[in-house]
Residue frames relative to the residue before (quaternion, step in Angstrom):
aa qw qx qy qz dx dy dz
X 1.0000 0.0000 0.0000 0.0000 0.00 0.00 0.00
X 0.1055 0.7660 -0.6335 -0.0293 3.73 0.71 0.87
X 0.5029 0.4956 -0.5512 0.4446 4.29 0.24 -0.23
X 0.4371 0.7579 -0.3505 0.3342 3.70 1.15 -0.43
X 0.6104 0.5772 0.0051 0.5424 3.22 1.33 -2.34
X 0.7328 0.2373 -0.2604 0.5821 3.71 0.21 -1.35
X 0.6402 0.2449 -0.6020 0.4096 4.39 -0.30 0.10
X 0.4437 0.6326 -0.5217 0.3617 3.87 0.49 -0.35
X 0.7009 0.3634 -0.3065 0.5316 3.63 -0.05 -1.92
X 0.7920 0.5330 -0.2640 0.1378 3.85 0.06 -1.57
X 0.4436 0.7106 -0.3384 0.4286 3.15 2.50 -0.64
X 0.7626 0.2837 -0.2543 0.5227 3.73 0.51 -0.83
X 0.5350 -0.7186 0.3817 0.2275 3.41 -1.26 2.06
X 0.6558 0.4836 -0.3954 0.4239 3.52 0.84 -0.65
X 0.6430 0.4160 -0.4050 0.4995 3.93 0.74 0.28
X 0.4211 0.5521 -0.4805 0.5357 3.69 1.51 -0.05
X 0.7462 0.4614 -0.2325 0.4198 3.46 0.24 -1.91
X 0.6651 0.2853 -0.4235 0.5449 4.42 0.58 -0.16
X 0.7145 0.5735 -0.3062 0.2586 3.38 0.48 -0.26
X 0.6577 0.2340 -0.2877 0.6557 3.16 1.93 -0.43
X 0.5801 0.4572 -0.5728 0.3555 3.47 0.74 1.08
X 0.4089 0.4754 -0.6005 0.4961 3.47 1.25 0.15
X 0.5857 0.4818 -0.5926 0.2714 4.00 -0.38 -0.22
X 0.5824 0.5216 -0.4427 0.4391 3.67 0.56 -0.07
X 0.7501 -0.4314 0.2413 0.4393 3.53 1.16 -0.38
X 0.6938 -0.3821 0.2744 0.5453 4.00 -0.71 0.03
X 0.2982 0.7897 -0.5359 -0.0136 3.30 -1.47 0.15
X 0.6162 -0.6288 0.2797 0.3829 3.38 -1.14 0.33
X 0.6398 -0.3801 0.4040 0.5319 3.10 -1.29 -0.17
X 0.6898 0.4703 -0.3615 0.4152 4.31 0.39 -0.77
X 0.6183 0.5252 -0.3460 0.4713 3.41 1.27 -1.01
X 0.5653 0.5131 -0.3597 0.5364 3.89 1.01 -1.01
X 0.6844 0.5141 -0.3895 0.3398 3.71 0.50 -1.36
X 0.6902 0.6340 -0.2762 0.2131 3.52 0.82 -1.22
X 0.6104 0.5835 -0.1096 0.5243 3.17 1.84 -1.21
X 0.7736 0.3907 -0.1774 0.4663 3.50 0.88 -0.90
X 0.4012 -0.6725 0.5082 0.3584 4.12 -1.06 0.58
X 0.5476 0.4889 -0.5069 0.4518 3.66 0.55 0.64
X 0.7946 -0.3968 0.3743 0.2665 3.48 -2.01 0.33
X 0.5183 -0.4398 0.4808 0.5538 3.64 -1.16 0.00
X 0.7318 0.5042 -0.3389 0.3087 3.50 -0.12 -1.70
X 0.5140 0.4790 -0.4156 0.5776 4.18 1.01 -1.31
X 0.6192 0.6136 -0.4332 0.2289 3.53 -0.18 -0.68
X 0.7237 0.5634 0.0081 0.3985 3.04 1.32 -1.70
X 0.5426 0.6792 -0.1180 0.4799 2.66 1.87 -0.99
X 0.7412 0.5236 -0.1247 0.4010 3.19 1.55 -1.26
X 0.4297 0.8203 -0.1629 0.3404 2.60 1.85 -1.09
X 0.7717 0.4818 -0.0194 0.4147 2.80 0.90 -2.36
X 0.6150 0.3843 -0.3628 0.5852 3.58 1.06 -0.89
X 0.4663 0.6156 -0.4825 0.4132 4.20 0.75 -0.70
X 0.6053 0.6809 -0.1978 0.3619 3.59 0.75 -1.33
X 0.8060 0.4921 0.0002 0.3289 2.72 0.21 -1.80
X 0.7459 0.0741 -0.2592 0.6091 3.12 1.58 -0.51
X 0.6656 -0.6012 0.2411 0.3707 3.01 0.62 2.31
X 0.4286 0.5773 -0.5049 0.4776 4.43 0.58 0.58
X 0.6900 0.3012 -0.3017 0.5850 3.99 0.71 0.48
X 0.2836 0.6650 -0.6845 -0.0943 3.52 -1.56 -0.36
X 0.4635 -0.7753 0.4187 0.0941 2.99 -1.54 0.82
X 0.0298 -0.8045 0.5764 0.1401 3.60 -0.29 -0.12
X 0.1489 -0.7507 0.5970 0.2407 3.65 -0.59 0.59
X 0.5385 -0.6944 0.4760 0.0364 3.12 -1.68 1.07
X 0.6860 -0.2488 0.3350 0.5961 3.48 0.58 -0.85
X 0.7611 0.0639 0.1258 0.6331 3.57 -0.16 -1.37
X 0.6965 0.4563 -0.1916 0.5196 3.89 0.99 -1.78
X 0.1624 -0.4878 0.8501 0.1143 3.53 -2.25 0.13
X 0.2604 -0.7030 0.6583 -0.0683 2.76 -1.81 1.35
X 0.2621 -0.7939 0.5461 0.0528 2.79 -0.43 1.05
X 0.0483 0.6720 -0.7349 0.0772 4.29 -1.09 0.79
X 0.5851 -0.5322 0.5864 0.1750 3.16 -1.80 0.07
X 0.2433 -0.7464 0.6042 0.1365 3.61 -1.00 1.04
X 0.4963 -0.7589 0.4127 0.0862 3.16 -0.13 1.50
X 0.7170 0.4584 -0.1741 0.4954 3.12 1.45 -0.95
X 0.5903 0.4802 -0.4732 0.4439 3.61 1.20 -0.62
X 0.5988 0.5457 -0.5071 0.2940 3.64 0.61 0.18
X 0.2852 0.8229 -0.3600 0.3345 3.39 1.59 -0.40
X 0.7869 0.1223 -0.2950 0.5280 3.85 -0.30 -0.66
X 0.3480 0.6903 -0.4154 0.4795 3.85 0.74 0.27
X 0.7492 0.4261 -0.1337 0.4891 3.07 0.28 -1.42
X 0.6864 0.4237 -0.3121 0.5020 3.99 0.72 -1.50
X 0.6874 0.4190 -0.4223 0.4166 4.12 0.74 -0.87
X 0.4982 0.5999 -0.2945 0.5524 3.88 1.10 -0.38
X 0.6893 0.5840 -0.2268 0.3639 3.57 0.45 -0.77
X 0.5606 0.6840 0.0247 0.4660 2.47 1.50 -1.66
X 0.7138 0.3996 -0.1666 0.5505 3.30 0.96 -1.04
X 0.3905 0.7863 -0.2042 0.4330 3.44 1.35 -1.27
X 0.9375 0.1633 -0.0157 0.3070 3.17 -0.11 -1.66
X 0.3984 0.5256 -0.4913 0.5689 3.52 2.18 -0.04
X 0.6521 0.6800 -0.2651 0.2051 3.67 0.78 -0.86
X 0.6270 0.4057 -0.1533 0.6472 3.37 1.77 -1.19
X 0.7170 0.3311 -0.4672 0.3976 3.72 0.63 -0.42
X 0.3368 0.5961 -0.5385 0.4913 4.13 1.21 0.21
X 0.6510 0.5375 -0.2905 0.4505 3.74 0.20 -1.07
X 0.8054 0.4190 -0.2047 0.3658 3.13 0.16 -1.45
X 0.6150 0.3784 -0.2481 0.6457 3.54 1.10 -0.84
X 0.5589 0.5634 -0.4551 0.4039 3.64 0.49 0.71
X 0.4898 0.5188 -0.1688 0.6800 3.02 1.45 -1.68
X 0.7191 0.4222 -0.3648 0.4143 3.65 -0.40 -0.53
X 0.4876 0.6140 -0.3076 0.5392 3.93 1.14 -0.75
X 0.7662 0.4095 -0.1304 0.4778 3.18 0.00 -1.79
X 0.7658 0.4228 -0.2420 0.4198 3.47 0.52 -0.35
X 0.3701 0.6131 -0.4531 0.5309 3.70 1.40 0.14
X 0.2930 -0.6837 0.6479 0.1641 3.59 -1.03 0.56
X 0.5225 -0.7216 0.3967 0.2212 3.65 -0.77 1.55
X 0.2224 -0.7710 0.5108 0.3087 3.83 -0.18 0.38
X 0.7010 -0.5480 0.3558 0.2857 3.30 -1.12 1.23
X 0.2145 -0.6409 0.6664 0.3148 3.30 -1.02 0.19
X 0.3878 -0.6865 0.5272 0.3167 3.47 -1.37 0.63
């Protein structure tokens, strides 16, 4: 159940809030730290559980690690969501299809 892993990390807001500041692009952990109302080190912290449920990667730099988003760890997310999605639109549709029968007259 790895979609399991990514609502875990995505439950706590301060891994929402580094995660939709990596969409602007890579960054460190100070650059992440600067934006957010938590410590350098908590940062890191976040980072690591981010990781873990593959929704970070890192790249070291010289001295620095960069941190981006794995586009793909959003991926089984997306298929268990989908899932839901698509029981949703065919309810609709067989609704619309209802509504669209013409009512037979009573005599």
């Amino acid at each position: 159940m790895p979609y399991g892993e990514v609502l875990s990390a995505l439950a706590d807001p301060t891994r929402r809030n580094i995660l939709e500041a990596l969409c602007a692009g890579p960054m460190t952990v100070g650059e992440l730290a600067a934006t957010q109302p938590v410590s350098r080190p908590a940062v890191s912290q976040h980072l690591k559980a981010l990781g873990a449920a593959n929704l970070v990667s890192v790249e070291p730099r010289g001295n620095r690690r960069l941190y981006s988003i794995r586009r793909d760890g959003l991926q089984e997310l997306r298929w268990y969501l989908e899932r839901f999605w698509s029981d949703v639109l065919s309810a609709y549709g067989a609704e619309i299809a209802r509504r669209a029968k013409p009512e037979k007259e009573s005599p």
